[in-house]
C-alpha positions as CSV (number, residue, x, y, z in Angstrom):
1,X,35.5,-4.9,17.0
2,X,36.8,-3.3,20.4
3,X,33.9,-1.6,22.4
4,X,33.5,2.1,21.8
5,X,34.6,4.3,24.9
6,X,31.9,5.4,26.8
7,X,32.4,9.4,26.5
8,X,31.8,8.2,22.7
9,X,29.0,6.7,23.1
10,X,27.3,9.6,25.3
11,X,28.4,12.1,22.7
12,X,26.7,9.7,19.8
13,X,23.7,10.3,22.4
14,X,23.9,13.6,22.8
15,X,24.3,14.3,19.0
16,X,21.0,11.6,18.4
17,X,19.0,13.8,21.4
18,X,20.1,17.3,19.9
19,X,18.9,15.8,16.0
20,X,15.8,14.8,17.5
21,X,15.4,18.1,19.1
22,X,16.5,20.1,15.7
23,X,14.1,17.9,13.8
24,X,11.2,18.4,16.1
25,X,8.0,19.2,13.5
26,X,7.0,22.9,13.3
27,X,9.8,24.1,14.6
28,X,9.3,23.2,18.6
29,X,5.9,25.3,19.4
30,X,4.1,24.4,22.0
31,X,0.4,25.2,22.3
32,X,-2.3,25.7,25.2
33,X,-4.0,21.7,25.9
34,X,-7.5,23.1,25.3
35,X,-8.5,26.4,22.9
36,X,-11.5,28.8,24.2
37,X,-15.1,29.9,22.4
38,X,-14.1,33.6,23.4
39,X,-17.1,34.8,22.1
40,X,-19.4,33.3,24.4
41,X,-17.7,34.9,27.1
42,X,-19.1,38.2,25.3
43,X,-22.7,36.6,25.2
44,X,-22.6,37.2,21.5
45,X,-24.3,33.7,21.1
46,X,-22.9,31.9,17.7
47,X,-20.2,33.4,15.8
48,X,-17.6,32.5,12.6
49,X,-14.8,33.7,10.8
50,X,-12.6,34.9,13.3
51,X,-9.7,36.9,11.9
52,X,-6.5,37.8,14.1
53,X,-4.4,40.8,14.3
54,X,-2.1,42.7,16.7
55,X,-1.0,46.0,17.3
56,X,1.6,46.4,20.3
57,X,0.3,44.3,23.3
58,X,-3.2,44.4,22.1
59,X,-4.6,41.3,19.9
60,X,-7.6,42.3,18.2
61,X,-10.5,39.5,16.7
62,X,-12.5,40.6,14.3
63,X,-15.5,38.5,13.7
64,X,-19.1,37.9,12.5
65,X,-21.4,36.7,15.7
66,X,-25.5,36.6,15.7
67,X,-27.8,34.0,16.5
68,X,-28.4,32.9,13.1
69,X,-27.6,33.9,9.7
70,X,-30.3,36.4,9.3
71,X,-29.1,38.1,12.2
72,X,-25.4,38.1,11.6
73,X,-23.2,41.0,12.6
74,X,-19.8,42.1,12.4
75,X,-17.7,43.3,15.2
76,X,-14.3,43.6,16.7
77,X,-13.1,42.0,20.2
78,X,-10.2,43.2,21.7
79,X,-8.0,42.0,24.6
80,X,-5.4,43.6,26.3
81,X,-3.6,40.6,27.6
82,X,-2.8,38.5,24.8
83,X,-6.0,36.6,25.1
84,X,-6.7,35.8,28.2
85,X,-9.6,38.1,28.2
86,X,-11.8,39.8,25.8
87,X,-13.2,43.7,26.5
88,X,-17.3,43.5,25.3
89,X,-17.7,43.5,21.2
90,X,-17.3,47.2,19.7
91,X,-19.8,47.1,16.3
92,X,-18.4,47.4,12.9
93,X,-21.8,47.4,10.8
94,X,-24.9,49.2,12.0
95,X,-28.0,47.6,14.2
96,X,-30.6,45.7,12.5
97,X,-27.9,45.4,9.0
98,X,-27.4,41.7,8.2
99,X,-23.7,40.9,7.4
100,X,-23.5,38.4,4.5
101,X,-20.7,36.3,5.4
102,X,-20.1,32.4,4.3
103,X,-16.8,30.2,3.3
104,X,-14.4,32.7,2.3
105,X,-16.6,35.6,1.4
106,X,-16.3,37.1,4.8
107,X,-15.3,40.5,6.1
108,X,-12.0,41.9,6.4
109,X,-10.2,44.4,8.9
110,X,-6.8,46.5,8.0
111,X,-4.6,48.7,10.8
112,X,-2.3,50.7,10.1
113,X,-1.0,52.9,13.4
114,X,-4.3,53.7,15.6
115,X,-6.3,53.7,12.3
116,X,-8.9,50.8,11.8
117,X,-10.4,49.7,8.6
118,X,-13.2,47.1,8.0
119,X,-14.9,45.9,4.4
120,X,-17.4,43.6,4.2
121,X,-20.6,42.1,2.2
122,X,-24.2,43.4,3.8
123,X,-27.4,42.6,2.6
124,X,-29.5,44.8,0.9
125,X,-33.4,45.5,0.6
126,X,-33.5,44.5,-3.2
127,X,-32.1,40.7,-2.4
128,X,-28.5,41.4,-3.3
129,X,-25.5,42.6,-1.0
130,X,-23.6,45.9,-0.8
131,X,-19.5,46.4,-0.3
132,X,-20.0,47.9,2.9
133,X,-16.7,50.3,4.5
134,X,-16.4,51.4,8.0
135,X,-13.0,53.0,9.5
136,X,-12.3,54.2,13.4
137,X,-9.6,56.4,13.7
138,X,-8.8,56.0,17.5
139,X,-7.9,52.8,18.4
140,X,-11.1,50.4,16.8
141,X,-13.1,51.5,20.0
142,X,-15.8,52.9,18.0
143,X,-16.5,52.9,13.9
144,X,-18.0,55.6,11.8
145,X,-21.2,55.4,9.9
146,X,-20.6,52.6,6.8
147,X,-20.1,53.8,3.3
148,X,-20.7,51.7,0.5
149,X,-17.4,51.1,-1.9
150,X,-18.9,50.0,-5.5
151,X,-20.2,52.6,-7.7
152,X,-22.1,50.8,-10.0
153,X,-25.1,52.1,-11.2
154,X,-27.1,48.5,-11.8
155,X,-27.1,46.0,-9.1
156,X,-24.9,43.1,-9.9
157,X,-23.1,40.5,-8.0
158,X,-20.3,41.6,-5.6
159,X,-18.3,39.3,-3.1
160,X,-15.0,38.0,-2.1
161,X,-13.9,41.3,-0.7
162,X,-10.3,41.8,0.3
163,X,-8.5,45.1,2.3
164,X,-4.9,46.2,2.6
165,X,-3.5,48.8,3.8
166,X,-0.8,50.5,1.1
167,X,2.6,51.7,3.2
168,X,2.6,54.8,2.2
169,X,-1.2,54.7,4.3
170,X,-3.5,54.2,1.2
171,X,-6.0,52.0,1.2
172,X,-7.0,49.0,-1.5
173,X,-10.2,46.8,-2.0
174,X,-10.0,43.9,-3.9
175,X,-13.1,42.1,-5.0
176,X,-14.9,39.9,-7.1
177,X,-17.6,41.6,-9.4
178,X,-20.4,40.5,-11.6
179,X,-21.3,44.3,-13.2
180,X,-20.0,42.8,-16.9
181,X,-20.8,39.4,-17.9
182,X,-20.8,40.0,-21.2
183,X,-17.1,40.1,-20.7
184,X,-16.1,36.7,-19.4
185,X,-16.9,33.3,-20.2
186,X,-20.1,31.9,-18.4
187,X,-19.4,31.3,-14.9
188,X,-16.8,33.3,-14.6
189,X,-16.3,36.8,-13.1
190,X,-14.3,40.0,-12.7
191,X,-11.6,41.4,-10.1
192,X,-12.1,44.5,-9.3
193,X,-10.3,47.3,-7.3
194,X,-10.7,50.7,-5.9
195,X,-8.3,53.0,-3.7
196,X,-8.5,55.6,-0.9
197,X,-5.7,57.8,-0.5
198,X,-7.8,59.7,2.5
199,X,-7.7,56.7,5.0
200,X,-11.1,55.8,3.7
201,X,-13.5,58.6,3.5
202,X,-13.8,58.4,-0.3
203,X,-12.9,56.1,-2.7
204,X,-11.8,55.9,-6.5
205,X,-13.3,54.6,-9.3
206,X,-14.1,51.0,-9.7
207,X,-11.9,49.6,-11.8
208,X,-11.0,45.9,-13.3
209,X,-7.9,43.9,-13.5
210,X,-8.7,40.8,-15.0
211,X,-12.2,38.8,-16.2
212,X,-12.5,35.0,-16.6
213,X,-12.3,34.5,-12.4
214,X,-13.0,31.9,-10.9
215,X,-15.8,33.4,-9.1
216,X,-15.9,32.0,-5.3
217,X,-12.4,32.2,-4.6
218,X,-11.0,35.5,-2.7
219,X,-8.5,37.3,-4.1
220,X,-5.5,38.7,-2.6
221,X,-3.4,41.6,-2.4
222,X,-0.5,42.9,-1.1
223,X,2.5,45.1,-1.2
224,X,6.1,45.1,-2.3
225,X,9.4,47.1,-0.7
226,X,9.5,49.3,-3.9
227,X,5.5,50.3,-3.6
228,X,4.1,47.5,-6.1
229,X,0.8,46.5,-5.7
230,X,0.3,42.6,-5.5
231,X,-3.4,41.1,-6.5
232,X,-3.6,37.3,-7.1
233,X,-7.2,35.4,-7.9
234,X,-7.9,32.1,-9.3
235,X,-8.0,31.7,-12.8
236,X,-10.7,29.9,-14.7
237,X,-9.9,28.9,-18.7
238,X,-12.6,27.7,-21.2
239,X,-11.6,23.7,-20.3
240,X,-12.3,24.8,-16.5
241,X,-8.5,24.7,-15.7
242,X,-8.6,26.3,-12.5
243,X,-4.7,28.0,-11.4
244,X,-3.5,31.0,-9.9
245,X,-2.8,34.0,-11.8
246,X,-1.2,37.8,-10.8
247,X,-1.2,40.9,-11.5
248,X,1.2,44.0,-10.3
249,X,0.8,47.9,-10.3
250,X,3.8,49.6,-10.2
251,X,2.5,53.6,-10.1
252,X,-0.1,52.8,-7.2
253,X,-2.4,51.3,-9.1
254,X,-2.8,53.6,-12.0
255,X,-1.9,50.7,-14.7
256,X,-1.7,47.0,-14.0
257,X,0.3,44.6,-15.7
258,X,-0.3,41.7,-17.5
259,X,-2.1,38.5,-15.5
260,X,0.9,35.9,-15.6
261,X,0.4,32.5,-14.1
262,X,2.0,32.2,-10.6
263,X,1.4,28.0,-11.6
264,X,0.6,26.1,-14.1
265,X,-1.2,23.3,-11.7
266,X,-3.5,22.5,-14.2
267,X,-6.5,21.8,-11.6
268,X,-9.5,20.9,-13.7
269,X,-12.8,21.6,-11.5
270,X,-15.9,22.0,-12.9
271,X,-17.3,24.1,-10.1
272,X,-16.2,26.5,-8.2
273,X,-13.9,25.5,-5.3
274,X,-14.2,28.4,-2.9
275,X,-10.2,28.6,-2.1
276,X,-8.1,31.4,-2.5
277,X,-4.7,32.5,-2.7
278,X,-2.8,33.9,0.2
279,X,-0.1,36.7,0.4
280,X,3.2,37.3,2.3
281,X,6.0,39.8,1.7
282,X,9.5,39.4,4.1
283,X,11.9,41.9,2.6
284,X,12.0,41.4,-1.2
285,X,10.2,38.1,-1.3
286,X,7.0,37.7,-1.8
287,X,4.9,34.4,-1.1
288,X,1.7,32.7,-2.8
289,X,0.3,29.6,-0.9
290,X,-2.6,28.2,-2.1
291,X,-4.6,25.0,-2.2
292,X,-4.3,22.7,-5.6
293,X,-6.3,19.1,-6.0
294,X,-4.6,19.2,-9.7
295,X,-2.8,15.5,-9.0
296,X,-4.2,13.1,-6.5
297,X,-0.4,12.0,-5.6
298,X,0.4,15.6,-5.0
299,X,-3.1,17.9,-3.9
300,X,-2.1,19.6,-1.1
301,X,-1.1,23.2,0.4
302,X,1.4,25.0,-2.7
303,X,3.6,27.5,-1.7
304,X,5.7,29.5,-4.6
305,X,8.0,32.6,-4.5
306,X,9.1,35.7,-6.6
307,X,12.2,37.5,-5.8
308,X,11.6,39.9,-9.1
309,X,8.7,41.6,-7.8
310,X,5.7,39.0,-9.3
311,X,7.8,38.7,-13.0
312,X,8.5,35.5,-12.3
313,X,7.6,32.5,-10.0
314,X,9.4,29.8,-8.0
315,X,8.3,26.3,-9.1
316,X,5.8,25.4,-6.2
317,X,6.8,23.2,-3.6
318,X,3.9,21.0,-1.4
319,X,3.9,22.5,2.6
320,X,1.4,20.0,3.8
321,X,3.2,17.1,4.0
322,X,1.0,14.1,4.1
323,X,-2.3,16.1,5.7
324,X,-5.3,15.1,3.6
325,X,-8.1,17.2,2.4
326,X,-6.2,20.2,3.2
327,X,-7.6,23.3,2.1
328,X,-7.8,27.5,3.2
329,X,-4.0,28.6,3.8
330,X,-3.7,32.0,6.2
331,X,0.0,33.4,6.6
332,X,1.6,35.7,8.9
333,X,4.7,37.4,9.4
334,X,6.0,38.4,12.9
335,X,8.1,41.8,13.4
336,X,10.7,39.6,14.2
337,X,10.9,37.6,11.0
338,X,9.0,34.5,11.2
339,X,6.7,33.4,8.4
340,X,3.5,30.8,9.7
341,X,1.1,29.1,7.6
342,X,-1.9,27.4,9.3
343,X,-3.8,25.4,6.5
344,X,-7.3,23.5,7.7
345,X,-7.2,19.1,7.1
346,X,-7.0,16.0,8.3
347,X,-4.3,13.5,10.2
348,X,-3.7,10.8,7.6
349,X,-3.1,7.9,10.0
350,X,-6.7,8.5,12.0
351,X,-9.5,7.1,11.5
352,X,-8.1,5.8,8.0
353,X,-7.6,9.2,7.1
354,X,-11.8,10.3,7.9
355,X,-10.4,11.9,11.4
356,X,-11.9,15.3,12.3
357,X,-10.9,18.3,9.9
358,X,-7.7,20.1,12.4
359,X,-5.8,23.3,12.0
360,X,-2.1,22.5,11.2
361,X,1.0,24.4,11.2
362,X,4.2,25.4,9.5
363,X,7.1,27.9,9.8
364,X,8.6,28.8,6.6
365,X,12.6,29.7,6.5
366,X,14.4,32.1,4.8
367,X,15.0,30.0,2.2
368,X,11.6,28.8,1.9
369,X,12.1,25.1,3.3
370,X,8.6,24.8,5.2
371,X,9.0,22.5,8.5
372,X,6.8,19.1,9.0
373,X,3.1,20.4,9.8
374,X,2.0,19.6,13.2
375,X,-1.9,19.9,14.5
376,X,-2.8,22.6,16.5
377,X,-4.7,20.8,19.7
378,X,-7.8,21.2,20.6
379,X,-10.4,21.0,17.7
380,X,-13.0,18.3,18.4
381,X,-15.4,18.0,15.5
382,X,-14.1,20.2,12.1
383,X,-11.8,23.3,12.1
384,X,-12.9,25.3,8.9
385,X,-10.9,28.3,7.9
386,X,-7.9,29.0,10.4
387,X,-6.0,31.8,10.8
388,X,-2.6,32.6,12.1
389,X,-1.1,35.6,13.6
390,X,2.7,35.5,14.4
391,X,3.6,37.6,17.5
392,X,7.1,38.6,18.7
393,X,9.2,36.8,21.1
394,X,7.5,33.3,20.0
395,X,4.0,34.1,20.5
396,X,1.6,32.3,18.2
397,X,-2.0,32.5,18.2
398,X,-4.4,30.2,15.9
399,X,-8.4,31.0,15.6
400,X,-10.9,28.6,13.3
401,X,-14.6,28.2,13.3
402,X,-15.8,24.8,15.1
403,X,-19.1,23.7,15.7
404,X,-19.4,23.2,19.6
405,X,-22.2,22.8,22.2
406,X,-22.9,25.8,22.2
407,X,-23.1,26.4,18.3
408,X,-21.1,27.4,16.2
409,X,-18.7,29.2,17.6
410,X,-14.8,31.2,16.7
411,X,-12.5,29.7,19.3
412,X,-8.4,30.6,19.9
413,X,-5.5,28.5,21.5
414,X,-2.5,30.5,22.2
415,X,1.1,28.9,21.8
416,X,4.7,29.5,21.4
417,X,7.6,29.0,20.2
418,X,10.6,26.9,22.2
C-alpha cells in the first residue's frame, strides 16, 4: 500500500481533532475551578435550598438560611454582576417565623416583569405548618406581609408546594394536601391547586386534581403556548407502583382533565422516595424529567416529551448516562433556546462507584438527544438538590447544598458555554 500524501493525512487529523471537539461531553462548557458559599459572605450563618433565577443582568438566589432548623428563614439574595457579589439578604417570611423546609419540600419564588412571588411551608403554633404567600411588586427589594393560601377549615397536612406564574400574569400553587384521607389509599395524598388572577392578593378556592399521591414527592406545573395548564405528581397504585402521572386544564384551570401516565416505569417502592417531576416548555414541546430506580440495568434520570399538549407522551429516554445514584432533576431554558438539566449523583469509575454525590450536567437539543453528562467541579463532600439556570450568551450557573466547614451551606459556580 503506497503511503498516503501528507495534506491527507493532516486533513484525517483535522477531521479526528474537529470530531473530538463536536463530541466533547455537555456540549463544551467550561465552569469556574472552585464554587463559593455566597451566603457566608452575607453572615447568614448555615443555609440550603438555593434556587436560581434571572431577570435582565440581575441573578437572584432565593434561599432558606438560619443557624439551625428552628431558626430557619427564607430570603432572597441578589447580585447585580452575575454573581460575583451578593447585595445583603432582603426577607421573604416575617422575624421570629420558622420556615419548614427539608428535601424537596422547600419554598419556591416566581417573577414575572418587576413582580416577585414567594410560597413556602411555615410552622405554626398548633405543631403543623401553614402555606405561607408573600409578593413584592418592585423589584424583590422588599415583600409584603405573608398571607396564608389553604382554606381549610381543619388542620391537616400540607407540603410540597409548587409556584408558577400563568402568561397571561396569573398565578398557580400546586401542592400536596392531607385535608381528605378518607379519599385515597393509606399513605397516599392529594394535589391540590389554587389561583390568583390579582398577582397574589387573593386567592381561589382550594381545589383537587387527583388523590392516591405519592405523598413526598413535589409536584410540578407549568404552562403551554395555547394557555394549558401542566401539573405532574408521582403516582402511587395499591401494589406501591410508584410512576408519573399528568394532568392538563385547558380553560385556566376551571376543569382538569383526566390523570394519564406520562410512564409506565413501573417503580415499586414501598416508601416514599421524596423525588419529583420536573417541567420545561420550548415552543410546543413540553418536557418531563424525572428520576426512576424501576430496573437496576436502567434507574437513572428519564426524560419524556409531548408535542400534543400532555395527550400523549414520548417513550422515555435515560439522560444520565452511566452516573449512579442519580436523583432530583432541575431544568432550565435560556431566552436563547437552550434546554439544561442538572441532576445530583455519583462518577461511576471513583471510588468503585461510592465517590462523593456531584452535580452533573446536560444540554438537551431540539430533537431531544441529551449530550454525555459531565460533573460540575467543585463539590467536595455531597451535592444534594442542584439547580440550573441557563442564561443568554452561554452563561450557565449551577447552585446545590453542600455540607462545608462552615456548615451547611448553598454554594454557586458560574460557567459557560464554548
Amino acid at each position: 500500500m503506497k503511503n498516503k500524501p501528507s495534506y491527507i493525512l493532516a486533513g484525517l487529523l483535522v477531521a479526528a481533532v474537529m470530531a473530538t471537539a463536536t463530541a466533547r461531553p455537555g456540549g463544551g462548557y467550561v465552569f469556574e475551578e472552585s464554587p463559593r458559599a455566597v451566603l457566608t459572605e452575607l453572615g447568614a450563618g448555615a443555609s440550603r435550598h438555593g434556587k436560581l433565577l434571572m431577570r435582565t443582568s440581575n441573578l437572584y438566589m432565593p434561599v432558606v438560611y438560619g443557624a439551625d432548623r428552628n431558626q430557619a428563614q427564607f430570603g432572597l439574595a441578589l447580585s447585580s454582576d452575575f454573581g460575583d457579589s451578593f447585595e445583603s439578604l432582603t426577607p421573604i417570611s416575617e422575624p421570629g417565623a420558622v420556615v419548614s423546609s427539608h428535601g424537596e419540600n422547600s419554598p419556591t419564588l416566581a417573577i414575572n416583569g418587576i413582580e416577585f412571588y414567594a410560597l413556602w411551608e411555615q410552622n405554626n403554633s398548633q405543631g403543623g405548618t401553614d402555606l405561607m404567600f408573600a409578593r413584592s411588586l418592585r423589584f424583590g427589594r422588599k415583600f409584603h406581609k405573608p398571607i396564608k393560601v389553604t382554606d381549610k377549615a381543619t388542620p391537616s397536612s400540607n407540603a410540597f408546594s409548587n409556584l408558577a406564574v400563568a402568561p397571561n400574569g396569573d398565578l398557580y400553587a400546586v401542592w400536596l394536601d392531607g385535608r381528605d384521607p378518607e379519599h385515597t389509599q393509606p399513605g397516599s395524598s392529594h394535589v391540590y391547586f389554587t389561583k390568583s388572577t390579582d398577582k397574589g392578593a387573593t386567592w381561589s378556592r382550594n381545589l383537587p386534581i387527583a388523590g392516591n399521591v405519592c405523598p413526598c414527592c413535589r409536584p410540578a406545573v407549568a404552562f403551554g403556548a395555547a394557555g394549558e395548564v401542566f401539573v405532574a405528581w408521582r403516582n402511587v397504585d395499591g401494589e406501591d407502583m410508584r410512576d408519573m402521572k399528568i394532568s392538563v386544564s385547558r380553560d385556566h384551570g376551571a376543569t382538569f382533565s383526566d390523570p394519564v401516565f406520562i410512564s409506565r416505569d413501573n417503580w415499586k417502592i414501598s416508601g416514599c422516595p421524596h423525588t419529583g417531576p420536573q417541567f420545561a416548555v420550548r415552543g410546543k414541546r413540553l418536557y418531563v424529567a424525572w428520576h426512576s430506580d424501576a430496573e437496576s440495568t436502567n434507574a437513572g434520570i428519564r426524560l419524556a416529551w409531548s408535542d400534543d399538549s400532555g395527550r400523549s407522551f414520548s417513550r422515555p429516554v435515560i439522560v444520565s448516562g452511566g452516573v449512579l445514584d442519580t436523583n432530583h432533576p432541575s431544568m432550565s431554558l435560556s431566552e436563547d433556546g437552550r434546554l439544561l438539566l442538572v441532576f445530583q449523583g455519583r462518577e461511576p469509575a471513583e471510588k468503585e462507584g461510592w465517590g462523593a454525590v456531584r452535580p452533573f450536567l446536560v444540554e438537551i437539543d431540539e430533537k431531544g438527544k441529551a449530550s454525555p453528562p459531565i460533573v460540575v467541579p467543585g463539590s467536595r463532600k455531597t451535592a444534594s438538590f442542584p439547580a440550573v439556570l441557563a442564561g443568554t450568551v452561554g452563561r450557565t450557573f449551577v447552585a446545590w447544598t453542600e455540607a462545608t466547614d462552615r456548615g451547611v451551606q448553598v454554594v454557586l459556580v458560574r460557567g459557560r458555554r464554548r
